[in-house]
DRENDO-1510 file (C-alpha; in Angstrom, 1 decimal, always signed):
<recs>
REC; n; res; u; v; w
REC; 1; UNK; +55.2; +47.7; -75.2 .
REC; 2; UNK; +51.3; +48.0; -74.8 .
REC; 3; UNK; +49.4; +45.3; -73.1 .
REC; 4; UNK; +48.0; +43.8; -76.3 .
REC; 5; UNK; +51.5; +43.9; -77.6 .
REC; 6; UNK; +52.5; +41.2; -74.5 .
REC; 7; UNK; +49.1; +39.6; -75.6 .
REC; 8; UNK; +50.1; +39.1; -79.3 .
REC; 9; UNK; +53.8; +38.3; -78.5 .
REC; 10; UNK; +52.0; +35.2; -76.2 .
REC; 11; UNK; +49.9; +34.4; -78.9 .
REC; 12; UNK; +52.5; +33.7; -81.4 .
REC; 13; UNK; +54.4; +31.6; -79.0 .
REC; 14; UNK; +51.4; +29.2; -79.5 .
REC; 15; UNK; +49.4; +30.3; -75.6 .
REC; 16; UNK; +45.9; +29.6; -75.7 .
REC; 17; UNK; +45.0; +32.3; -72.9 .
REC; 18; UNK; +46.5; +35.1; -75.3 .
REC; 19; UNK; +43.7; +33.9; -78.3 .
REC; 20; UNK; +41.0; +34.4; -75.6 .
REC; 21; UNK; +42.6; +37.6; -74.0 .
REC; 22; UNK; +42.4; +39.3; -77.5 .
REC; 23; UNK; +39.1; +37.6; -77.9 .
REC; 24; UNK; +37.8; +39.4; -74.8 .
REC; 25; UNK; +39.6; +42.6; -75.9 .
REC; 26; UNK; +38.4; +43.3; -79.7 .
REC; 27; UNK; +35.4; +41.1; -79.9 .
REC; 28; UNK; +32.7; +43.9; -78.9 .
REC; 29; UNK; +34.1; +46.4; -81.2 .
REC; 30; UNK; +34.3; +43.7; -83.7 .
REC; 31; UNK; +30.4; +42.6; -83.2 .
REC; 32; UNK; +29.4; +46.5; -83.3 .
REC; 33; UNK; +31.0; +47.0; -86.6 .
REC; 34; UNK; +29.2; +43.5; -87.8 .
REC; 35; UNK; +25.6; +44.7; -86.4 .
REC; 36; UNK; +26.2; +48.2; -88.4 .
REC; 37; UNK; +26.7; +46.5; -91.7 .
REC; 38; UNK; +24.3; +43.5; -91.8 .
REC; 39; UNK; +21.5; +44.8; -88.9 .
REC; 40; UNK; +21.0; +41.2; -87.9 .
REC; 41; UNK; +22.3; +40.0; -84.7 .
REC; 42; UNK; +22.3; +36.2; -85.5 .
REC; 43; UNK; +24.8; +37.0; -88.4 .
REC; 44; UNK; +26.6; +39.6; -86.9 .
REC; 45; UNK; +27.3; +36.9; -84.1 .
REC; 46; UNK; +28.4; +34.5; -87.5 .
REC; 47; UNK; +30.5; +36.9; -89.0 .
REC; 48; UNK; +32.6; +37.8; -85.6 .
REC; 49; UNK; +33.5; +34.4; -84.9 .
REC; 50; UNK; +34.2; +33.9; -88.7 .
REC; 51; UNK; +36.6; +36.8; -87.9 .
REC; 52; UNK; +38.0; +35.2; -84.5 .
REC; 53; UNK; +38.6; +31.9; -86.4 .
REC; 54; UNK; +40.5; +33.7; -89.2 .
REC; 55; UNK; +42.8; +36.0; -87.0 .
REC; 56; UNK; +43.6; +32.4; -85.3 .
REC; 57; UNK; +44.2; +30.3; -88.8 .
REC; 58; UNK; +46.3; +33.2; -90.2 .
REC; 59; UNK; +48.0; +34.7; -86.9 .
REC; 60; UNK; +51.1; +34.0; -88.2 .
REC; 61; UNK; +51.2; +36.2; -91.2 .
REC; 62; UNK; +49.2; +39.2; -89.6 .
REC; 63; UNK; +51.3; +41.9; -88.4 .
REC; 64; UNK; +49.7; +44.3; -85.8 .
REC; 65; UNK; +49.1; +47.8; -87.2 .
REC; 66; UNK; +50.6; +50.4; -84.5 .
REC; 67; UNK; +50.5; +47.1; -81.5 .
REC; 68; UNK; +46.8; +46.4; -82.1 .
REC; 69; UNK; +45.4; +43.2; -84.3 .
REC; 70; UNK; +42.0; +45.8; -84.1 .
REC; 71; UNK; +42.6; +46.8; -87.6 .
REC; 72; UNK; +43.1; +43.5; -89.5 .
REC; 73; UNK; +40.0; +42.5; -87.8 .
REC; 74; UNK; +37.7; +45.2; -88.6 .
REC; 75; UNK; +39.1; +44.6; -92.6 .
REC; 76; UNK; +38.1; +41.6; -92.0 .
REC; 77; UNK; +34.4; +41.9; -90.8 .
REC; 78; UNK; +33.8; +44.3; -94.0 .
REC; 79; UNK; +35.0; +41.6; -95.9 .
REC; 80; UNK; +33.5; +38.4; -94.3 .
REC; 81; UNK; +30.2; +41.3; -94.1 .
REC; 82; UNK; +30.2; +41.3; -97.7 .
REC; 83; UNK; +30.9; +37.8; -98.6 .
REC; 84; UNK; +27.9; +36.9; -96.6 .
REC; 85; UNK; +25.3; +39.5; -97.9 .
REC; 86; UNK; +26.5; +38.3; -101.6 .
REC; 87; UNK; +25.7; +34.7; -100.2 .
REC; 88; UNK; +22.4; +35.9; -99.2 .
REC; 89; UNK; +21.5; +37.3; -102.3 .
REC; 90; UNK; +22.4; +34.9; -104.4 .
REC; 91; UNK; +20.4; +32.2; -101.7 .
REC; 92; UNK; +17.3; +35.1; -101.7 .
REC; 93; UNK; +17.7; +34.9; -105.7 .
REC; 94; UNK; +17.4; +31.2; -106.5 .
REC; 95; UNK; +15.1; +30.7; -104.1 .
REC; 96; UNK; +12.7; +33.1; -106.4 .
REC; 97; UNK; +13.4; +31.5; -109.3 .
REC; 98; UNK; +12.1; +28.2; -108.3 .
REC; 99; UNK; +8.7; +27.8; -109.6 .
REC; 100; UNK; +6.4; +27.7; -106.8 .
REC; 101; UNK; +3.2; +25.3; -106.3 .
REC; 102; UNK; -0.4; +26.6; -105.5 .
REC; 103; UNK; +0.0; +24.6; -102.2 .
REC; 104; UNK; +2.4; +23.7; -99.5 .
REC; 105; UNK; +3.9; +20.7; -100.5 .
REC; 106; UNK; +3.7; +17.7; -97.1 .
REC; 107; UNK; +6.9; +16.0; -96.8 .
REC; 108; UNK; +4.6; +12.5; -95.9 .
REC; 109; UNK; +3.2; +13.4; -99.3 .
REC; 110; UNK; +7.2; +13.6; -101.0 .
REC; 111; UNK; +7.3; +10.1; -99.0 .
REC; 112; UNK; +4.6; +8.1; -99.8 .
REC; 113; UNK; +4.9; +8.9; -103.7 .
REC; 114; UNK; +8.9; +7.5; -103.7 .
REC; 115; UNK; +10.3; +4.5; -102.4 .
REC; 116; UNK; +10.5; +4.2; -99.3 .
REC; 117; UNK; +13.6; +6.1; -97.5 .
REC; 118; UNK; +15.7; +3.3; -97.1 .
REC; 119; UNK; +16.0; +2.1; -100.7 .
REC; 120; UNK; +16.6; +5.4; -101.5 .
REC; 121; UNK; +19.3; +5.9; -99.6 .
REC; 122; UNK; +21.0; +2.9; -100.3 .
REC; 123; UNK; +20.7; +3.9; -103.9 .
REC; 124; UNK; +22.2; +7.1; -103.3 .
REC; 125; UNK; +25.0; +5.4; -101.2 .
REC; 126; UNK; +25.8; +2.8; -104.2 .
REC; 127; UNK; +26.6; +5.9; -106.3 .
REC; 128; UNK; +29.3; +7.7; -106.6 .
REC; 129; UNK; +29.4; +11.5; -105.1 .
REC; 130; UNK; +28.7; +13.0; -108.5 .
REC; 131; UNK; +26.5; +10.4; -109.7 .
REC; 132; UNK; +24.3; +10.7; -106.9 .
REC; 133; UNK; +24.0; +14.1; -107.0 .
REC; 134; UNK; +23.2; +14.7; -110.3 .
REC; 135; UNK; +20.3; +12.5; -109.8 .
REC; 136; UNK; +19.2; +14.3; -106.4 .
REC; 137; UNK; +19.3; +17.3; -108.4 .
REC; 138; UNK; +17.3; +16.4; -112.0 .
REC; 139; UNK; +15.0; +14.1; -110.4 .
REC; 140; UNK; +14.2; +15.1; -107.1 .
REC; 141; UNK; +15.0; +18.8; -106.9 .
REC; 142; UNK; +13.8; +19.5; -110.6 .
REC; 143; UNK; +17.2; +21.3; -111.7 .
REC; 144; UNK; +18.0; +20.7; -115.8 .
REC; 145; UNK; +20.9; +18.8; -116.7 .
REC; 146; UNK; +22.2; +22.2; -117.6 .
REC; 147; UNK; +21.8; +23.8; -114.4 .
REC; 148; UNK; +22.7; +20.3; -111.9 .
REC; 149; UNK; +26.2; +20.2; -114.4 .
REC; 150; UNK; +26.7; +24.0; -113.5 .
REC; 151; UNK; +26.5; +23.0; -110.1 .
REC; 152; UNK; +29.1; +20.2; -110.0 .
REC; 153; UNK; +31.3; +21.5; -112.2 .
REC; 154; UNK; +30.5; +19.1; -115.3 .
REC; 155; UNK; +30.2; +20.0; -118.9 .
REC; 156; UNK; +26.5; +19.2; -119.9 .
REC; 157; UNK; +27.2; +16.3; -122.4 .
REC; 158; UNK; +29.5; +14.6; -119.7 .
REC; 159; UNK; +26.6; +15.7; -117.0 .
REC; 160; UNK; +23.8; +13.5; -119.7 .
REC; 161; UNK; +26.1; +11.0; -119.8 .
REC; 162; UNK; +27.1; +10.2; -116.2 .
REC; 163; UNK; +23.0; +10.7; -115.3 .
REC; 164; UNK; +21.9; +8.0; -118.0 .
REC; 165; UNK; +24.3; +5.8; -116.4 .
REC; 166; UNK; +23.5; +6.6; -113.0 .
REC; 167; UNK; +19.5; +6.4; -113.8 .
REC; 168; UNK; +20.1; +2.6; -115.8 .
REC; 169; UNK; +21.7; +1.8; -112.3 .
REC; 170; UNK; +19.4; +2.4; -110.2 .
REC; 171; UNK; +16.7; +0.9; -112.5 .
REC; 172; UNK; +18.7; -2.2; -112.4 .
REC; 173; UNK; +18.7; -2.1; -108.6 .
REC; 174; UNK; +15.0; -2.1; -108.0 .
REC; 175; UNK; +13.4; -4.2; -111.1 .
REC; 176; UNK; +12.2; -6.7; -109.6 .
REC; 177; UNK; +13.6; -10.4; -109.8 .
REC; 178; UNK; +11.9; -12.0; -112.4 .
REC; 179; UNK; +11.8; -15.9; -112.0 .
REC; 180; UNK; +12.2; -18.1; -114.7 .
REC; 181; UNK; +9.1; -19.9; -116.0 .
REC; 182; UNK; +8.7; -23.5; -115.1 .
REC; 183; UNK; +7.4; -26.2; -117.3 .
REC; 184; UNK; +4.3; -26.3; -114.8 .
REC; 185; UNK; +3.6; -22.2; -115.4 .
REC; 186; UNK; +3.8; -22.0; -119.4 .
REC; 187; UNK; +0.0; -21.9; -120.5 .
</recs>
């Protein structure tokens, strides 16, 4: 029985120690073989804990290949590798296709043309999840109907739908309150 053998058989009797001792053991191979495939050190760092939290959610199902966990974790780290670089491209992608303005937009600018944050929020709160995010995403982020129901998982009809009820909502939150004319005000 090797050492990380006894490390592994502690593990799966629930010892804390035996995570970190394995830790301690794989985590610089594991790191190297993140840095080779994504070159960044900030998310070779993300993907190696991703990998460290994963071979401690799924330790019961992994069986060591010839005593050593090593193995499972470097499949891992190509895999979590490649997950994140998809993410990034399809983050780098929809970043570029939305339309850009001649000039930096100020957020005090974003602030002073809306109500102010509070309302807002309260709005957003009076919503429901969906609700409110369908109108964060058509009204303040710019996204069609098409694209915000995409997003949440709606068909585009149900998507209109929810949005024109969410939209007469909120315009019945802020109109003002209209007092009733008195005798004394009608010309």
């Amino acid at each position: 029985m090797t050492n990380e053998t006894a490390i592994w058989q502690r593990l799966q009797a629930n010892e804390p120690l035996a995570y970190a001792e394995l830790f301690d053991l794989h985590s610089t191979r594991v790191y190297r073989r993140a840095l080779g495939i994504l070159g960044n050190v900030h998310d070779a760092e993300d993907v190696t804990a991703a990998a460290f939290f994963e071979l401690w959610r799924k330790h019961r199902g992994i069986r060591p290949v010839n005593g050593s966990v090593l193995p499972w974790l470097l499949v891992t780290v190509v895999n979590l590798c490649r997950n994140h670089v998809r993410g990034l491209a399809r983050y780098r992608a929809t970043l570029n296709s939305l339309p850009r303005t001649e000039r930096a937009v100020d957020p005090a600018d974003i602030v002073a043309e809306t109500l102010d944050g509070s309302r807002i929020l309260a709005t957003i709160n009076d919503l429901g999840r969906v609700d409110a995010a369908l109108l964060v995403l058509t009204a303040v982020e710019g996204y069609s109907v098409a694209e915000a129901a995409a997003a949440l998982g709606l068909r585009p009809g149900a998507a209109r739908m929810r949005l024109s009820r969410a939209r007469t909502r909120v315009r019945d939150i802020h109109r003002p309150q209209l007092n009733p004319i008195t005798e004394g005000d009608a010309p």
